[in-house]
N, CA, C and O atoms as a MOPAC input file, in Angstrom:
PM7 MOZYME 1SCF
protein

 N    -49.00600 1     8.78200 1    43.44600 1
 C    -50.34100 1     8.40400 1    43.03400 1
 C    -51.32500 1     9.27600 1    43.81300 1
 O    -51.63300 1     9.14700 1    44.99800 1
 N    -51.78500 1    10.23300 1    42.89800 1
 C    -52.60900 1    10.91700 1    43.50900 1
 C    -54.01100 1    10.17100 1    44.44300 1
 O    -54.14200 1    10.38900 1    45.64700 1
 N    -54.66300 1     9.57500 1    43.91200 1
 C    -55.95400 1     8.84100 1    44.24600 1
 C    -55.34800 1     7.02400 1    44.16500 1
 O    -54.98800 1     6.41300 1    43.15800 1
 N    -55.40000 1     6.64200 1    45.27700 1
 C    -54.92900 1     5.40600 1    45.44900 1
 C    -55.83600 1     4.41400 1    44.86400 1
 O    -57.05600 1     4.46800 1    45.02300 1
 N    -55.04500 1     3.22400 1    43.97300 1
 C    -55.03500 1     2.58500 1    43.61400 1
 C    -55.78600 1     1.19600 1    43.79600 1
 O    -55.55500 1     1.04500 1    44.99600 1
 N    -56.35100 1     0.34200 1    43.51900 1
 C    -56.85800 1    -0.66300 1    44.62900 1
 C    -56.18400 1    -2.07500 1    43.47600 1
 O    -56.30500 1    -2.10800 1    42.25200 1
 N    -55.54300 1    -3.03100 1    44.29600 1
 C    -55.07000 1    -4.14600 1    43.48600 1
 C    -55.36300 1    -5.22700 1    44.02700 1
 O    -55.51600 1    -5.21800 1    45.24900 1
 N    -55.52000 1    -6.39800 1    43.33300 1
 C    -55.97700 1    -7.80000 1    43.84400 1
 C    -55.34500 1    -8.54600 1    43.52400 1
 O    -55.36600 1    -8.96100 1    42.36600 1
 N    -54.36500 1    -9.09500 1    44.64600 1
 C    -53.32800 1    -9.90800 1    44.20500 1
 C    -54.22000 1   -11.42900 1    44.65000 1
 O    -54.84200 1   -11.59400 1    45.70000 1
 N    -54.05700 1   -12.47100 1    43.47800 1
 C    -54.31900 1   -13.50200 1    43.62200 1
 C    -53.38700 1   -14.72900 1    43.33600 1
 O    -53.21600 1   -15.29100 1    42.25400 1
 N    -52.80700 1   -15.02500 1    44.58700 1
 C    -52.09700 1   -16.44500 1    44.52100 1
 C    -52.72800 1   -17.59500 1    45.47300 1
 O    -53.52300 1   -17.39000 1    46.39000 1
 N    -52.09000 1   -19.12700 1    44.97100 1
 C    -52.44300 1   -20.37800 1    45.78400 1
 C    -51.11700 1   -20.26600 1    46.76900 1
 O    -51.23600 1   -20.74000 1    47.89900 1
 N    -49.87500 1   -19.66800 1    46.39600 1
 C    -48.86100 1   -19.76700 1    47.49600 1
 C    -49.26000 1   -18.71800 1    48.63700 1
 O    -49.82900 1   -17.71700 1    48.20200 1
 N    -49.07900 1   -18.76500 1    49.89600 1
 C    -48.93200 1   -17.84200 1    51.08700 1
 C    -48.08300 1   -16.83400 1    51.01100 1
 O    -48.43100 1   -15.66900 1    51.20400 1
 N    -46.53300 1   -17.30000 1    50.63800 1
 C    -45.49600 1   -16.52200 1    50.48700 1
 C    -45.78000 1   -15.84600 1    49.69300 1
 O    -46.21300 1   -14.81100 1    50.19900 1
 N    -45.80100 1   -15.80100 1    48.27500 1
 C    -45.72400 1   -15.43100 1    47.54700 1
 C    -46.94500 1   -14.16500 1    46.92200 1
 O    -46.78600 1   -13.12700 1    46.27900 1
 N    -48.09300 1   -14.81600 1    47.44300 1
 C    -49.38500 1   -13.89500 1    47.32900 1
 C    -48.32300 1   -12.42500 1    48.79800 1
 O    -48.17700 1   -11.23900 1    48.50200 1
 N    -47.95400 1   -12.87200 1    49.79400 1
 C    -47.62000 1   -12.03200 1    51.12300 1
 C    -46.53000 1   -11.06600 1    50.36300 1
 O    -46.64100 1    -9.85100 1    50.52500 1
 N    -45.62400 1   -11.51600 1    49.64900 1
 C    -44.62900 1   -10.83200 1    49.07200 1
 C    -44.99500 1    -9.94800 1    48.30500 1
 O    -44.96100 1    -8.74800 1    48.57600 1
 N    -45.39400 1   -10.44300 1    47.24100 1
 C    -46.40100 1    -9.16300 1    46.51500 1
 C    -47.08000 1    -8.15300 1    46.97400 1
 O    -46.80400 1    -7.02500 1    46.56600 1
 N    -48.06800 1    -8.34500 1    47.87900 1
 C    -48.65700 1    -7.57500 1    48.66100 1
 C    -48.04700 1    -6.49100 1    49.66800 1
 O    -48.42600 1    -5.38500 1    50.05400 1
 N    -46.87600 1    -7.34200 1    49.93400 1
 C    -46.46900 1    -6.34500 1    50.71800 1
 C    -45.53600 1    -5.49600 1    49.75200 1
 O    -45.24300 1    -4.43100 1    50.29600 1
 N    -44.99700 1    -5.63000 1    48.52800 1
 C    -44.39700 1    -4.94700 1    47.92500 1
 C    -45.15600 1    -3.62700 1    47.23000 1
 O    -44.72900 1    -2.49100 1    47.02600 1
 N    -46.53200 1    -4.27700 1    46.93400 1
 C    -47.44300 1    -3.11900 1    46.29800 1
 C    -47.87200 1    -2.20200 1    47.43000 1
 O    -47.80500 1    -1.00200 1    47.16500 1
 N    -48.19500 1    -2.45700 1    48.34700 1
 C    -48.44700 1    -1.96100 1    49.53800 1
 C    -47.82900 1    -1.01400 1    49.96700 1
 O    -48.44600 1     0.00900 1    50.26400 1
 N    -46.31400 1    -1.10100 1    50.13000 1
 C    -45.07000 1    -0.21800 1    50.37100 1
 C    -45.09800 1     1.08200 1    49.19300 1
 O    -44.89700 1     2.26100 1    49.48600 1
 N    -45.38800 1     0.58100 1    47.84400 1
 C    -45.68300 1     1.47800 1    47.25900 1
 C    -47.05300 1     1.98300 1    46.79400 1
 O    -47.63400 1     2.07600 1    45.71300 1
 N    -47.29100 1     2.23600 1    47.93000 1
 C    -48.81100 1     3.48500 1    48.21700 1
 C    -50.29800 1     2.60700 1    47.67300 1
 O    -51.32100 1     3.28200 1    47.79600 1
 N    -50.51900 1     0.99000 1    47.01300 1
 C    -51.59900 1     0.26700 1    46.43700 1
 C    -52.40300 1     0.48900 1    47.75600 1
 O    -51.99300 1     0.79000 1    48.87700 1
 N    -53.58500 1     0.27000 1    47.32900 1
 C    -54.55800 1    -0.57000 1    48.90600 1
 C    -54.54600 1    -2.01600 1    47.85200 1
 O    -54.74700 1    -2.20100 1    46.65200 1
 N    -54.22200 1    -2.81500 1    48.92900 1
 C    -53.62500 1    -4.08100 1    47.89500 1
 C    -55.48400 1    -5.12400 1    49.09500 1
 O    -55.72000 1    -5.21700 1    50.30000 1
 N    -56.15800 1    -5.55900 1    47.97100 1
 C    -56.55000 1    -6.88000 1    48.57600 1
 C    -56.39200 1    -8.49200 1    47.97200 1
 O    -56.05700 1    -8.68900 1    46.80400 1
 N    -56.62500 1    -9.39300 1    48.74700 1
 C    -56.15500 1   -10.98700 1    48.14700 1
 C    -56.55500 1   -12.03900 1    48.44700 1
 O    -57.13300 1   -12.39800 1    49.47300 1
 N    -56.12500 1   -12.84700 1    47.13600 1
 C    -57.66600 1   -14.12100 1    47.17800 1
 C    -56.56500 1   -15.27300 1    46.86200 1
 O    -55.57500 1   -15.04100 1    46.16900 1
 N    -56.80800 1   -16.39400 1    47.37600 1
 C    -56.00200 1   -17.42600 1    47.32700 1
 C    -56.19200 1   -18.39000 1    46.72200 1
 O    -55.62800 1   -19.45700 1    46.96600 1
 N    -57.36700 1   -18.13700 1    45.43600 1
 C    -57.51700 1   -19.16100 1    44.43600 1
 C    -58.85200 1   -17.77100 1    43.49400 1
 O    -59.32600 1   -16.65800 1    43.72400 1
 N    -58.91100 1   -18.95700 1    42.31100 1
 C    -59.35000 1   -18.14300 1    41.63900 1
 C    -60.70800 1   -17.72100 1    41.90000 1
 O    -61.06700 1   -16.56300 1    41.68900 1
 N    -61.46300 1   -18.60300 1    42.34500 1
 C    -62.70700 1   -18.46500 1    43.35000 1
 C    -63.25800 1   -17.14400 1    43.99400 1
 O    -64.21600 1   -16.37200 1    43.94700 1
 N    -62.10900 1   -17.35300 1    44.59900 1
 C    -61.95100 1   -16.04200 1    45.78400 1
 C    -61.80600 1   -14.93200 1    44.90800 1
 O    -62.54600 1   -14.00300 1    45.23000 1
 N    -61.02800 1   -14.69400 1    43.80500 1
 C    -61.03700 1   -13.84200 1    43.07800 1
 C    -61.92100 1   -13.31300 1    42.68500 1
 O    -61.87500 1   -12.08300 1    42.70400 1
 N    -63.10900 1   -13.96800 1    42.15800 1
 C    -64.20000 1   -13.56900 1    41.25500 1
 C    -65.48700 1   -13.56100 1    42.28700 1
 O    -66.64700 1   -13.41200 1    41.90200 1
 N    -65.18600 1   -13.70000 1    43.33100 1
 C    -65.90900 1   -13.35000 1    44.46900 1
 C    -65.92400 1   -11.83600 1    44.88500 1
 O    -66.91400 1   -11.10900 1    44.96100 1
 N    -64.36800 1   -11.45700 1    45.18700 1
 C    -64.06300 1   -10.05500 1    45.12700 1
 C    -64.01200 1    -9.38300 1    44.13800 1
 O    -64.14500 1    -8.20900 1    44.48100 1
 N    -63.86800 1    -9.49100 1    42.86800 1
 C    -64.19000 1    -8.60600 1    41.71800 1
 C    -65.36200 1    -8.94600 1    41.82800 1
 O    -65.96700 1    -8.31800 1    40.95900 1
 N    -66.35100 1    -9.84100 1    42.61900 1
 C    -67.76500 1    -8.80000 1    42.11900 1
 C    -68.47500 1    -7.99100 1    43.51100 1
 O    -69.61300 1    -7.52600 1    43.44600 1
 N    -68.04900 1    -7.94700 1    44.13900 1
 C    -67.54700 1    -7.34600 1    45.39800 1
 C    -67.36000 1    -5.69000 1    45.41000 1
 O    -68.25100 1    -4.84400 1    45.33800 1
 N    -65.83000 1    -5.48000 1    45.53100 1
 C    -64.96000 1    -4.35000 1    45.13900 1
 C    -64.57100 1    -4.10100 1    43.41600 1
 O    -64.47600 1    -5.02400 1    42.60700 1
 N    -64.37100 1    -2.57100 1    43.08300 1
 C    -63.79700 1    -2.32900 1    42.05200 1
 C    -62.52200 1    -2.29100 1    42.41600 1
 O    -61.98500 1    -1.88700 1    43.44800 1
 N    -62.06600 1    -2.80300 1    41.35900 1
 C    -60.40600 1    -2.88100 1    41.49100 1
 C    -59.63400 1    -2.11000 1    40.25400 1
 O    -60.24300 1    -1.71300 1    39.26100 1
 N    -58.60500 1    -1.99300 1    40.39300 1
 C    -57.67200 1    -1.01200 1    38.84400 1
 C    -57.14800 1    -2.14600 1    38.29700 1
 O    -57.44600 1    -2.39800 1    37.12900 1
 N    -56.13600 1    -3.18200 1    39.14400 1
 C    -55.22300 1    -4.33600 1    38.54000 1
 C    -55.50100 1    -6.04500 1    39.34400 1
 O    -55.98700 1    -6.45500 1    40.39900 1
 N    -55.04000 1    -6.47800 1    38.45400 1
 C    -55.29400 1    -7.89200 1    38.99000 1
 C    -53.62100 1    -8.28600 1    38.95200 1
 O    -52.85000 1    -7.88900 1    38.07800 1
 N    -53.32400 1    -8.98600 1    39.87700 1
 C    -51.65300 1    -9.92200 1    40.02000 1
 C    -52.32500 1   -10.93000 1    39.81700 1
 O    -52.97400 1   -11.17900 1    40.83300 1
 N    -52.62000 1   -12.08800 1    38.53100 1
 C    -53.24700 1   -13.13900 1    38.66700 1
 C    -52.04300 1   -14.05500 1    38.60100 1
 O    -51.05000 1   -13.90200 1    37.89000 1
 N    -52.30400 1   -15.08400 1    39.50300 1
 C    -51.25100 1   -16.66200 1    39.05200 1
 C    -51.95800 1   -17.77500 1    38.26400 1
 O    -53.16800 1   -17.97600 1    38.37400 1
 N    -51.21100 1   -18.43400 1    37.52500 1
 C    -51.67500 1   -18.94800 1    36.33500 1
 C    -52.57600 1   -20.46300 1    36.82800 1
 O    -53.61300 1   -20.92400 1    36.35100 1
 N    -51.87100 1   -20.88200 1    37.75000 1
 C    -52.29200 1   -22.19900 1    37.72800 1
 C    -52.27300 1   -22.09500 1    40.01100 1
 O    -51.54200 1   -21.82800 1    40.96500 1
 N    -53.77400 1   -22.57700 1    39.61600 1
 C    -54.16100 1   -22.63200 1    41.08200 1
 C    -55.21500 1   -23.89300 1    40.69900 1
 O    -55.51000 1   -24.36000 1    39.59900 1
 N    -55.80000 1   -24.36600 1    42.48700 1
 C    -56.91200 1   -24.57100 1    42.43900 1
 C    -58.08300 1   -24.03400 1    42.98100 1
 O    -58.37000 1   -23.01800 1    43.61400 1
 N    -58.93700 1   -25.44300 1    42.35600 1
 C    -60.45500 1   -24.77900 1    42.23400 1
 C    -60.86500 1   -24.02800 1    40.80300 1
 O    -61.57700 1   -24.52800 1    39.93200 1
 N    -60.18100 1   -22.57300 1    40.76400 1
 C    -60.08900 1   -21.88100 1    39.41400 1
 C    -58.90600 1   -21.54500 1    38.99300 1
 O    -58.36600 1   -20.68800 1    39.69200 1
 N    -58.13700 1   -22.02600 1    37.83400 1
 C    -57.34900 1   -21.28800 1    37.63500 1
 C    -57.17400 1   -19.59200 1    36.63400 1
 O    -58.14100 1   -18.93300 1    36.25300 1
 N    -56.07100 1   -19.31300 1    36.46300 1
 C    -55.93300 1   -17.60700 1    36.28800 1
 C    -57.03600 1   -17.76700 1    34.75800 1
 O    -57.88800 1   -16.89000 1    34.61300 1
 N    -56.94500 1   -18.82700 1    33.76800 1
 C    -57.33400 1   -18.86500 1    32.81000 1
 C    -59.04300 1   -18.66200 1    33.31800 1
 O    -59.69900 1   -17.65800 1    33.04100 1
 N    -59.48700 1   -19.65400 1    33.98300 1
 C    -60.50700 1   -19.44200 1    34.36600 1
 C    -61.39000 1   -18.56600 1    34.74900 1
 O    -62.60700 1   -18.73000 1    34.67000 1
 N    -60.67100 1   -17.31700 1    35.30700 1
 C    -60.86200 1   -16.54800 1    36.18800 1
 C    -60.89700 1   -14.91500 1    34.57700 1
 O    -61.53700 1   -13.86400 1    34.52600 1
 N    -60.24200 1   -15.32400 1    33.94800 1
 C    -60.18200 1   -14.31000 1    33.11900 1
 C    -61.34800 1   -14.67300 1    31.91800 1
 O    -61.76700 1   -13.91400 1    31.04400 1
 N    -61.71400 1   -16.04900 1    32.17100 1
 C    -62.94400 1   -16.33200 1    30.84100 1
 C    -64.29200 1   -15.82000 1    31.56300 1
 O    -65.37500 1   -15.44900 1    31.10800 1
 N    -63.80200 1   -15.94600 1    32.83600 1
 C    -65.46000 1   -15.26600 1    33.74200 1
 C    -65.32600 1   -13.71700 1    33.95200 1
 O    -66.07500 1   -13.11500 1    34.72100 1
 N    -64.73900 1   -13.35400 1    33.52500 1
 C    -64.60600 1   -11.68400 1    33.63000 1
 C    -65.38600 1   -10.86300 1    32.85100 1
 O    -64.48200 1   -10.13900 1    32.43500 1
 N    -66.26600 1   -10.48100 1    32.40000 1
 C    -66.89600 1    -9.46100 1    31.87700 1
 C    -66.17300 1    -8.24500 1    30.93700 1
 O    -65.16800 1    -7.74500 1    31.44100 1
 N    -66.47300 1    -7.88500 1    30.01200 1
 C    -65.84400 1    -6.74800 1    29.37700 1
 C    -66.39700 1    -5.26400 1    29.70500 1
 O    -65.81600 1    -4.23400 1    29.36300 1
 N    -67.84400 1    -5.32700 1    30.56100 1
 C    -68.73800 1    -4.35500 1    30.80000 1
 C    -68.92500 1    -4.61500 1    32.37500 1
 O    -69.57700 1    -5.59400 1    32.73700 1
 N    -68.31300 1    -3.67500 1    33.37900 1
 C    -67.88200 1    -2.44100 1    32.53400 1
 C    -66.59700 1    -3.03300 1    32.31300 1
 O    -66.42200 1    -4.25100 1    32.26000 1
 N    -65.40100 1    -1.88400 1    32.14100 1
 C    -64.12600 1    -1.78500 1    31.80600 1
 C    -63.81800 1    -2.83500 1    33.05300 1
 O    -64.02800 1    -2.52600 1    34.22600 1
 N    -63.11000 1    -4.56000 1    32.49400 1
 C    -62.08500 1    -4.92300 1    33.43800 1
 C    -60.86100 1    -4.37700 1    34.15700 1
 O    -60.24200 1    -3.39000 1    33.76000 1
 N    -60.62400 1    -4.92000 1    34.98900 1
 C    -59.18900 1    -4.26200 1    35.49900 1
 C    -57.96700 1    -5.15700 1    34.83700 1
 O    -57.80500 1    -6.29600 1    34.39900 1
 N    -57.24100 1    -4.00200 1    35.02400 1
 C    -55.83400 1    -4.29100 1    34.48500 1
 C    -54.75300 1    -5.88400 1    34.89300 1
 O    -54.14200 1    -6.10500 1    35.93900 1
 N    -54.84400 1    -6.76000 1    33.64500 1
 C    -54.90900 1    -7.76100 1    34.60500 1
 C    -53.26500 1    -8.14700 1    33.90300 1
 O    -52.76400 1    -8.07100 1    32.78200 1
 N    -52.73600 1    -8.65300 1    35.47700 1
 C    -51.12600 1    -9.64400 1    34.83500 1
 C    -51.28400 1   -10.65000 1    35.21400 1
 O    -51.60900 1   -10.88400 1    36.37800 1
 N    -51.09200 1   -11.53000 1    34.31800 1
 C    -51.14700 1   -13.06500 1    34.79600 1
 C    -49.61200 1   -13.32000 1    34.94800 1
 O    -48.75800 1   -13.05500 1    34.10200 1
 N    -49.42900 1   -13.84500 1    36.09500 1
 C    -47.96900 1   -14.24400 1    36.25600 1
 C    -47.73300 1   -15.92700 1    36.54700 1
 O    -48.55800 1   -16.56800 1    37.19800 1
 N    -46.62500 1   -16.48400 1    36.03600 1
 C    -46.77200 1   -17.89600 1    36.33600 1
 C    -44.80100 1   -18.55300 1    36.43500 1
 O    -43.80400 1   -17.87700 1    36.18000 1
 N    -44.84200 1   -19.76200 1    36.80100 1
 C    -43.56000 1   -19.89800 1    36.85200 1
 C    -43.26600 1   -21.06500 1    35.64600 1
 O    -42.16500 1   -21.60500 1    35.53600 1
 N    -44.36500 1   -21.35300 1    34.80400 1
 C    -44.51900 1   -22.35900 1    34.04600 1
 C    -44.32700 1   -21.29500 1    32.62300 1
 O    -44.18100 1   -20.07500 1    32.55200 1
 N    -44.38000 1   -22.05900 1    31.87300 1
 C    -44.42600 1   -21.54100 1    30.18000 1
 C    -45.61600 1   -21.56100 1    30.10300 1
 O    -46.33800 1   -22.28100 1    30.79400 1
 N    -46.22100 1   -20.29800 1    28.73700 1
 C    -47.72700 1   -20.63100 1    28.65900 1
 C    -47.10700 1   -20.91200 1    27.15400 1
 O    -45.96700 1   -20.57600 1    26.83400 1
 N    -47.88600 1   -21.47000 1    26.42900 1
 C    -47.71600 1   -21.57900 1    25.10500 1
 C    -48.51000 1   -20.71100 1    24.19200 1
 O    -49.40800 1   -19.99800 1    24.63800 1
 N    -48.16500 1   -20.75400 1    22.75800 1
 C    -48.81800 1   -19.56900 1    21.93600 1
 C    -50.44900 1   -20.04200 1    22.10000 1
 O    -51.09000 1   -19.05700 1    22.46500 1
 N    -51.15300 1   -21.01100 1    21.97500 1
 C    -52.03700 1   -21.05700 1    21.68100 1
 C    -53.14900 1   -20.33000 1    22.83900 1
 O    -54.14400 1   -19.63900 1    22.61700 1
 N    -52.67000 1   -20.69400 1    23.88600 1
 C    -53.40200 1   -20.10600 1    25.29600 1
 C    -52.80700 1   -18.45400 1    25.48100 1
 O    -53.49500 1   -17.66000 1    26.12300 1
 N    -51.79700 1   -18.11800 1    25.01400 1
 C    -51.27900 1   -16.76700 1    24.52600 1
 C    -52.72600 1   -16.01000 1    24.17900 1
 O    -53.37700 1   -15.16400 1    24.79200 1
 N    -52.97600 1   -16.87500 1    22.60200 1
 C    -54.05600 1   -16.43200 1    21.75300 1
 C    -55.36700 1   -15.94200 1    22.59400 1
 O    -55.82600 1   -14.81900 1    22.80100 1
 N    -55.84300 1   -17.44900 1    23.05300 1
 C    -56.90300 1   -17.56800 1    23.99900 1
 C    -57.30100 1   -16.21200 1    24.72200 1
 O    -58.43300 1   -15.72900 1    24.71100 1
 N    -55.82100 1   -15.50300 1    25.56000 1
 C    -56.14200 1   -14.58400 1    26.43000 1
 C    -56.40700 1   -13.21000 1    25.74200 1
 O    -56.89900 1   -12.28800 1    26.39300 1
 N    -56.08200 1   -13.07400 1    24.43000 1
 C    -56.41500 1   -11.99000 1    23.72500 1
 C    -56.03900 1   -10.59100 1    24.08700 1
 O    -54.87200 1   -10.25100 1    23.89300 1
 N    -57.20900 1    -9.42800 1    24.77600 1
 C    -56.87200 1    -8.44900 1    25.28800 1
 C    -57.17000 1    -8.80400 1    26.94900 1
 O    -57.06100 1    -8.14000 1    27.98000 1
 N    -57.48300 1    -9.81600 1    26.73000 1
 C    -57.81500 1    -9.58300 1    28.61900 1
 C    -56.52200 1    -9.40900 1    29.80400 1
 O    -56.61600 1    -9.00700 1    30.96400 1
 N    -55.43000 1    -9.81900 1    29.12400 1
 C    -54.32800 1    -9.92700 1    30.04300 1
 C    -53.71900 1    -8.70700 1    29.30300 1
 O    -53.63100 1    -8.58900 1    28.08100 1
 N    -53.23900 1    -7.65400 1    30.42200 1
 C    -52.28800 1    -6.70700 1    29.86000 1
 C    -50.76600 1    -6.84900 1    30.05100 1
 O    -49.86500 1    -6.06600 1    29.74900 1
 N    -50.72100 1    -8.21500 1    30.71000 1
 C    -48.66900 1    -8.36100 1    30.87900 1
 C    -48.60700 1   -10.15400 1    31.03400 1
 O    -49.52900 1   -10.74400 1    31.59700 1
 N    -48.05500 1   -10.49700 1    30.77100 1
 C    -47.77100 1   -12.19400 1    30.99600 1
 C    -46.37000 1   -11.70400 1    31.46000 1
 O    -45.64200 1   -11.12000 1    30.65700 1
 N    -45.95700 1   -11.94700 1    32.82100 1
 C    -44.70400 1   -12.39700 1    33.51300 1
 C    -44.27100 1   -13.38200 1    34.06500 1
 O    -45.24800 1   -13.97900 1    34.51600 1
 N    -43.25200 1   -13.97600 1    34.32700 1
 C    -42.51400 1   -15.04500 1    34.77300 1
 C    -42.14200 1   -14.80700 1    36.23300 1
 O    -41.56600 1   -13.86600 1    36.77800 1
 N    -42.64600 1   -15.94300 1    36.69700 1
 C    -41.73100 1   -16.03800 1    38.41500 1
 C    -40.81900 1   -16.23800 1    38.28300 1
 O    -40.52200 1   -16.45300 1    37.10800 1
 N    -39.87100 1   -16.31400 1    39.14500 1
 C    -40.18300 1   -15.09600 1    40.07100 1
 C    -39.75700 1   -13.96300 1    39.23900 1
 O    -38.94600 1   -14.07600 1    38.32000 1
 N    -40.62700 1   -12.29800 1    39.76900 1
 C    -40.68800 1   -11.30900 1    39.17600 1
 C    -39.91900 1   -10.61600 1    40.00000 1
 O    -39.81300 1   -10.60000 1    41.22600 1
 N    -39.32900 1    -9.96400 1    39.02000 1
 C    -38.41000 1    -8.68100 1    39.91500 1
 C    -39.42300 1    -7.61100 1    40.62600 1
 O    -40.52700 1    -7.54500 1    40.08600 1
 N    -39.27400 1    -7.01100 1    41.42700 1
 C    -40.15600 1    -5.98600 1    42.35300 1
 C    -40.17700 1    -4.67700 1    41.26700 1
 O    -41.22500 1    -4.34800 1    40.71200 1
 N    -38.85500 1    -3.95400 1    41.02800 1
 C    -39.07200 1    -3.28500 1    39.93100 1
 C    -40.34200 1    -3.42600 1    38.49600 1
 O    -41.08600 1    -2.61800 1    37.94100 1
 N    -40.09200 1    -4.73100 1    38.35400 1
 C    -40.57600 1    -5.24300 1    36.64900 1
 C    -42.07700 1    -5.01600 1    37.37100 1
 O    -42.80900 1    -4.09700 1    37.00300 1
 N    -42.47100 1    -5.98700 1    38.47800 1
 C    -44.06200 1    -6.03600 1    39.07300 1
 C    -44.49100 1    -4.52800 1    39.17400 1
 O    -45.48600 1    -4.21400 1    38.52100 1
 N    -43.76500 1    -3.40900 1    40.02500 1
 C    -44.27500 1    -1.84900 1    39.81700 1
 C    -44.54400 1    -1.48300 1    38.87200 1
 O    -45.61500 1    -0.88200 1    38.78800 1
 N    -43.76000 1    -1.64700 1    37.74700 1
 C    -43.92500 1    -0.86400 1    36.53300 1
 C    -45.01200 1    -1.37700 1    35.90800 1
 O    -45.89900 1    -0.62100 1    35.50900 1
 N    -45.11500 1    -3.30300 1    35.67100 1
 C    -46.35300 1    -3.85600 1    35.25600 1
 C    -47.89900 1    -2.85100 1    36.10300 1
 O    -48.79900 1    -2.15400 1    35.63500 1
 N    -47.53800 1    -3.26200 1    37.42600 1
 C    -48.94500 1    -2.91500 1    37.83300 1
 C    -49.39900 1    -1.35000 1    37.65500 1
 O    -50.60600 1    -1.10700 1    37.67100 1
 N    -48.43800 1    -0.26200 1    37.48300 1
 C    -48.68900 1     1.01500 1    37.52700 1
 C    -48.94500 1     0.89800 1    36.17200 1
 O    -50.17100 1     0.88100 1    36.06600 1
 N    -48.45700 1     0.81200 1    35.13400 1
 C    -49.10800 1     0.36000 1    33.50300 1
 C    -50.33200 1    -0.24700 1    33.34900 1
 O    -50.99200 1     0.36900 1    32.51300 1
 N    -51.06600 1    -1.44400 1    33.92100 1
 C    -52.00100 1    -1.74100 1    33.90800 1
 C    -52.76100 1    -1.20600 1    34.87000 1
 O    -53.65400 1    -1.98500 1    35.20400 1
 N    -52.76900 1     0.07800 1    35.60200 1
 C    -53.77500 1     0.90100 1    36.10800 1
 C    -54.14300 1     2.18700 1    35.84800 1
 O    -54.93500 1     2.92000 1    36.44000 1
 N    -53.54200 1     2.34600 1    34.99500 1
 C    -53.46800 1     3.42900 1    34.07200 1
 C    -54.14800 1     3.13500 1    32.89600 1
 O    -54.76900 1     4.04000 1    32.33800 1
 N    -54.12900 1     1.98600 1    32.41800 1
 C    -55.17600 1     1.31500 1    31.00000 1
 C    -56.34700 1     1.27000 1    31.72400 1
 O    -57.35000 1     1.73300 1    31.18000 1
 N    -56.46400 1     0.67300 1    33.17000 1
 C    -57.86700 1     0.65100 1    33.11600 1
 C    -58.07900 1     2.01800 1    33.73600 1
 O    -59.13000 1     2.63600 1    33.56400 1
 N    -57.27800 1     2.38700 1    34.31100 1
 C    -58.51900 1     4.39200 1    34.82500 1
 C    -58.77600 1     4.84100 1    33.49700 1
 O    -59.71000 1     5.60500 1    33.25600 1
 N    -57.80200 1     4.30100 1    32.39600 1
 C    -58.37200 1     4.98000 1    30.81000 1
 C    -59.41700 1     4.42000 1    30.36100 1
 O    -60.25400 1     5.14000 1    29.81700 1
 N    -59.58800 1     3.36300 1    30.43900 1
 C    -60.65900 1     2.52700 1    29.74500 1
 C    -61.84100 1     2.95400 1    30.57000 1
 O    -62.78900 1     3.21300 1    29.82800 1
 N    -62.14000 1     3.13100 1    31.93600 1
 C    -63.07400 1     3.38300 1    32.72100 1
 C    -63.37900 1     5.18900 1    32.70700 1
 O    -64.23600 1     5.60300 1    33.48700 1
 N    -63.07200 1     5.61000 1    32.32700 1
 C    -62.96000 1     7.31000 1    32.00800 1
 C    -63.22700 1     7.46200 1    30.25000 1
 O    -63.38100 1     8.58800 1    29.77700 1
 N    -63.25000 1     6.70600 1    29.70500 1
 C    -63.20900 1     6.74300 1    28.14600 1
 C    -64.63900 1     6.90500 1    27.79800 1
 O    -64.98300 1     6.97300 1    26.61800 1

């Protein structure tokens, strides 16, 4: 990665937000992180970011939440909502284009690289377009 990356991993678990982070981290991200959805939309209006690691169900805000307060202008960042629950089609619908990956916990480290390097690449496109 030529020009490093910036990602915002947002979980309610410790572990699990730490795991991630340190996995994106290892591979070259500047990774920052918010432990509810709150915090999230605090730092996206904060810092620009390329990708979001969102978790589905937190409190305070959850991932749904957090993606209906997002703005289309400018270009959002590349967002994965990850969860260990089922989402169903209808909330599928709901998320439209805003989510660029729906994954399942736990995520393989492989599957999470490839997600997050894919969704930072849509948004340096979308933000360069």
């Amino acid at each position: 990665m030529t020009d490093q990356a910036k990602v915002l991993v947002v979980d309610d678990d410790h572990g699990v937000r730490l795991s991630v982070a340190r996995i994106l981290s290892n591979c070259g991200y500047d990774v920052a992180e918010a432990e509810d959805g709150q915090q999230a939309l605090d730092q996206l209006a904060a810092i620009e970011v390329d990708a979001v690691v969102l978790d589905l169900k937190m409190p305070r805000k959850d991932g749904i939440a957090v993606l209906e307060e997002l703005l289309p202008e400018p270009p959002p960042p590349g967002v994965l909502l990850v969860s260990a629950y089922d989402i169903d089609r209808e909330t599928r619908s709901r998320l439209g284009t805003k989510v660029h990956k729906i994954l399942r916990k736990p995520v393989p480290p492989p599957t999470l690289i490839e997600a997050v390097s894919a969704a930072v690449d849509v948004a340096r496109s979308a933000r360069s377009a």
